[in-house]
Backbone as numpy.savetxt, mean C-alpha at the origin, in Angstrom:
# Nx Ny Nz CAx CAy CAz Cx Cy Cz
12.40 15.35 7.35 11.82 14.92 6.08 11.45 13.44 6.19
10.49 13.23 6.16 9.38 11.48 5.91 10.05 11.28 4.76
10.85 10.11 4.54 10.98 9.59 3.56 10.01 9.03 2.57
9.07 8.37 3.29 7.57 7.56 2.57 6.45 8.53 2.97
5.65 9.00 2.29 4.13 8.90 2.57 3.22 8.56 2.15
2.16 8.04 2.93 1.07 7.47 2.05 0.17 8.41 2.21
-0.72 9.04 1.63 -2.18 9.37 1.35 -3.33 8.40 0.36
-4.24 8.98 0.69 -5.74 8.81 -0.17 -6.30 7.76 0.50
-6.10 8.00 1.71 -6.76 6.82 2.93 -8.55 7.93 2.99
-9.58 7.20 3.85 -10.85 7.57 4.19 -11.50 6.88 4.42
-12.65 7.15 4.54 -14.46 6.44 4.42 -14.66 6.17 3.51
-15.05 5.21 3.18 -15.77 4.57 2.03 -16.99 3.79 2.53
-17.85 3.54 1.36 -18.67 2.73 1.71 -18.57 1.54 1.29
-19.12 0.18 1.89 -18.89 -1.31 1.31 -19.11 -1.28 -0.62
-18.37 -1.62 -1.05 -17.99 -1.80 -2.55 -17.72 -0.78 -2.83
-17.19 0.29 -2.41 -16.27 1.47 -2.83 -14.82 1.26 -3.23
-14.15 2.57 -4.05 -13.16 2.43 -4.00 -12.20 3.28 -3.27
-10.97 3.38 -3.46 -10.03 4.06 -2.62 -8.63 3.77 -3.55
-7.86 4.80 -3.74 -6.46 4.66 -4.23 -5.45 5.46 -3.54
-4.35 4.26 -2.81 -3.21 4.83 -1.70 -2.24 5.46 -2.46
-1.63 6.05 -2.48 -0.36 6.57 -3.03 0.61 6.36 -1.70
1.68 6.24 -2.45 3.70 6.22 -1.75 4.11 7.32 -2.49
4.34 8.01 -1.69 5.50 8.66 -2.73 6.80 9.02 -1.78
8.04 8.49 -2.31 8.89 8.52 -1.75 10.09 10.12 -2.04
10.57 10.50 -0.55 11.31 11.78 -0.80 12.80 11.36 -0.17
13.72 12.40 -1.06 15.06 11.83 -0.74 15.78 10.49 -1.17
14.82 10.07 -1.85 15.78 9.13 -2.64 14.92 8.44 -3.89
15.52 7.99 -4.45 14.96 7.42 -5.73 14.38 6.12 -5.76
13.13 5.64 -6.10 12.41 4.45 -5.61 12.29 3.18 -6.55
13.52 3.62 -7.52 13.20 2.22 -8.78 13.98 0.98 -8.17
14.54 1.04 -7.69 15.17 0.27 -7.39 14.95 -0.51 -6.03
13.73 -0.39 -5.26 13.02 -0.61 -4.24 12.10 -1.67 -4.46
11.70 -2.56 -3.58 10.81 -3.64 -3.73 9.66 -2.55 -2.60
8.47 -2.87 -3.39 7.65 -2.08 -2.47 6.18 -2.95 -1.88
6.27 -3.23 -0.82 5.19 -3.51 -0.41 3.86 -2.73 0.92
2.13 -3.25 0.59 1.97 -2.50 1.21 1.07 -3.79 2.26
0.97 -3.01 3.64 0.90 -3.83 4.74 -0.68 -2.93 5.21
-0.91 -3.87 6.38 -2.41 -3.23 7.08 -2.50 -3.86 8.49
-2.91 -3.11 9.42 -3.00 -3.04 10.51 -4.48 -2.96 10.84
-5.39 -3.81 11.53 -6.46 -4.16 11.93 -6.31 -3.50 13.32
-7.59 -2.76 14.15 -7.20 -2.92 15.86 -6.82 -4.06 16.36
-6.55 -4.44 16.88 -6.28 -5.56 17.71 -5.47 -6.72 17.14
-5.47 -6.54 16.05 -4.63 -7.39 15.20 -3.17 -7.07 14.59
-2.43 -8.07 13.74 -1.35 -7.85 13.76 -0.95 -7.12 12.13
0.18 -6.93 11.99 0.41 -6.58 10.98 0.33 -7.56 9.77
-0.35 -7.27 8.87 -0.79 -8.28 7.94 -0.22 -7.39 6.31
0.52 -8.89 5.54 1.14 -7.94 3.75 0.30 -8.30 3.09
-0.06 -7.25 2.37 -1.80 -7.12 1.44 -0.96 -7.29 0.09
0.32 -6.49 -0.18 0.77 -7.05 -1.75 2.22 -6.04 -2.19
2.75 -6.86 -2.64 4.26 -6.18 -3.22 4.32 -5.85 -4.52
5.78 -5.47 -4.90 6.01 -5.41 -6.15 7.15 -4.97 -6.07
8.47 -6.35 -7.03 9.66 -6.07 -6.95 10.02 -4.59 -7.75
11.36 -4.68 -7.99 11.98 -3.20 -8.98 11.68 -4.17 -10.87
11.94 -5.14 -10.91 11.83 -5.76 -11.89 10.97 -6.77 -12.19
10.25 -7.05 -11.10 9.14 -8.37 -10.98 7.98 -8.11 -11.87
7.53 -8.66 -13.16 6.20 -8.24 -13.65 5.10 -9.07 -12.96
5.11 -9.66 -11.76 4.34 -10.43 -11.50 4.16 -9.69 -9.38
3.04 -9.16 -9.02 3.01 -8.88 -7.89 2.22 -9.75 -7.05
2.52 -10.02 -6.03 2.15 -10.48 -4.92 0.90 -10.29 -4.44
-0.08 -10.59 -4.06 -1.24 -10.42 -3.55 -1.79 -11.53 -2.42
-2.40 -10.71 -1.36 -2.83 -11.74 -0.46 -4.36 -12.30 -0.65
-4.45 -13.85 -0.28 -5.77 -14.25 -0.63 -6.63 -13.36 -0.36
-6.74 -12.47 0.50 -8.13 -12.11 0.85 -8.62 -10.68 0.11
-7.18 -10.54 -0.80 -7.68 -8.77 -1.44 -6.94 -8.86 -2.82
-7.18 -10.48 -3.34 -6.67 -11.07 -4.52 -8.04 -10.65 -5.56
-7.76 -10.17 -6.61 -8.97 -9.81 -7.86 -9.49 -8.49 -7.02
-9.18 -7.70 -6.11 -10.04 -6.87 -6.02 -8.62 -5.34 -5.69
-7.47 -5.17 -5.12 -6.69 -4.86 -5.12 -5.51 -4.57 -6.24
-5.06 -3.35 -6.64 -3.54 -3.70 -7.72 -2.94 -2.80 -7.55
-1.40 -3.37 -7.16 -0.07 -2.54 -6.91 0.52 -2.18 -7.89
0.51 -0.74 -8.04 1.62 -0.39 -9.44 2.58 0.57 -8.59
3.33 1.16 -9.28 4.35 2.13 -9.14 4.67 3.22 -11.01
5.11 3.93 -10.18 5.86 5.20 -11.39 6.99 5.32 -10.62
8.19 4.98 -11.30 9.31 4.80 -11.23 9.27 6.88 -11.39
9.03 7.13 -12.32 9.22 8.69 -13.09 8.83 9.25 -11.74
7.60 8.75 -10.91 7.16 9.80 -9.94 7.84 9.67 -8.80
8.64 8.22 -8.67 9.16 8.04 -7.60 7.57 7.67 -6.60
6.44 7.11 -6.87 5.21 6.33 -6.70 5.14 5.33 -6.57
4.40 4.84 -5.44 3.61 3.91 -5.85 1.72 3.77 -5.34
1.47 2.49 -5.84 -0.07 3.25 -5.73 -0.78 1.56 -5.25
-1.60 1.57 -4.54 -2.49 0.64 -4.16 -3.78 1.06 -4.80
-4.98 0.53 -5.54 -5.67 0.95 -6.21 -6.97 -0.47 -5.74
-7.90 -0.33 -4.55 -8.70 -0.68 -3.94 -9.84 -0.74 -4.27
-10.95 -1.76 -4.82 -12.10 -2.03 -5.28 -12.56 -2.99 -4.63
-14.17 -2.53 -4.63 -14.99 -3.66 -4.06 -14.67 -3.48 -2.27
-14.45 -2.70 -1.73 -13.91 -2.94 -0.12 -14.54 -3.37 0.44
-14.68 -3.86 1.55 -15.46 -4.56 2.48 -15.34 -4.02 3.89
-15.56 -4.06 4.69 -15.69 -3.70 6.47 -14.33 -4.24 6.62
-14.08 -5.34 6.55 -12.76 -6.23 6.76 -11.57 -5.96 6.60
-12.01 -4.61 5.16 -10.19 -4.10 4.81 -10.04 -3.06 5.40
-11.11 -2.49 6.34 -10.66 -1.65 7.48 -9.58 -1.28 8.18
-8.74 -0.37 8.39 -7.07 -0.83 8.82 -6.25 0.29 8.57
-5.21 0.83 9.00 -3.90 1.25 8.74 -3.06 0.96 8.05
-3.08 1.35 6.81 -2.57 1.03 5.52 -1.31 1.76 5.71
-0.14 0.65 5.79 1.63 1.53 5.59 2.08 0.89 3.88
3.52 1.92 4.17 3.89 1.51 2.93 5.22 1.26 3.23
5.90 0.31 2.47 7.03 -0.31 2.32 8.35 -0.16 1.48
9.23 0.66 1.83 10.15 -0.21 0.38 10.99 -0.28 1.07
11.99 -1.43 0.68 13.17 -2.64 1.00 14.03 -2.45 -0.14
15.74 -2.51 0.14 16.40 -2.39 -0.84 17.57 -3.02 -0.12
18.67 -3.80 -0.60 19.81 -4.55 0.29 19.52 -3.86 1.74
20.23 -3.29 2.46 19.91 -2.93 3.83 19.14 -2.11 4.71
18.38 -1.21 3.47 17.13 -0.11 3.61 15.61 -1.01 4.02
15.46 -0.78 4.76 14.16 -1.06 5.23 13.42 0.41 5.80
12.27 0.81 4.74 11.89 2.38 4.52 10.39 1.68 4.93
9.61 2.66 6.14 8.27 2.68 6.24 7.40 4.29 6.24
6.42 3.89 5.81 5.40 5.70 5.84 4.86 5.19 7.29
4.18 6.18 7.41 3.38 6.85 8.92 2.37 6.15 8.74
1.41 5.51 7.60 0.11 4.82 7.64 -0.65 5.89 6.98
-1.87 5.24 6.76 -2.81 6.31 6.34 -4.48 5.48 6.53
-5.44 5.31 7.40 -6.90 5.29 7.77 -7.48 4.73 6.78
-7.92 3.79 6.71 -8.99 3.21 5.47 -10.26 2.43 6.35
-11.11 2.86 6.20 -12.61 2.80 6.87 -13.72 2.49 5.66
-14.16 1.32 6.03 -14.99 0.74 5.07 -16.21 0.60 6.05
-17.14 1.01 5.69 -18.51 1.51 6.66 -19.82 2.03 6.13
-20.81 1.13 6.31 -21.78 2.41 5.50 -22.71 2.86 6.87
């Protein structure tokens, strides 16, 4: 059993959108800080944006700031990356994150291709 998975990765075209889902199995995710990360070829692992268990304020990286937003459903045991405006650039292997005192939980990734 995958603890994390992400879906709703694909093709898009430049200024498209795309929305990732987490959904976590086997355990309960409110209490998780969740962040989500991206993997370029050749490049390194880069954090696109978090969101504590109680933080009303999430994290975002300059480059996918105003166009990106991290929520979660505690109820669904979710969370969701919700992607606008994409560019060629946010091209990448989108994982997902959650962290809790000594839990460090990752998904498998999921393909995001920005291309026309």
């Amino acid at each position: 059993q995958v603890p994390l998975v992400e879906s709703g990765g694909g093709l898009v075209q430049p200024g498209g959108s795309l929305r990732l889902s987490c959904a976590a199995s086997g355990f309960t995710l409110d209490s998780y800080a969740i962040g989500w990360f991206r993997q370029a070829p050749g490049k390194e692992r880069e954090g696109v944006s978090c969101i504590h268990s109680r933080d009303a304020s999430p994290y975002y990286a300059d480059s996918v700031k105003g166009r990106f937003t991290i929520s979660r459903d505690n109820g669904k045991d979710t969370a969701y990356l919700q992607m606008n405006s994409l560019k060629p650039e946010d091209t990448a292997v989108y994982y997902c994150n959650a962290r809790y005192r000594n839990d460090d939980i990752w998904g498998q990734g999921t393909q995001v291709t920005v291309s026309s």
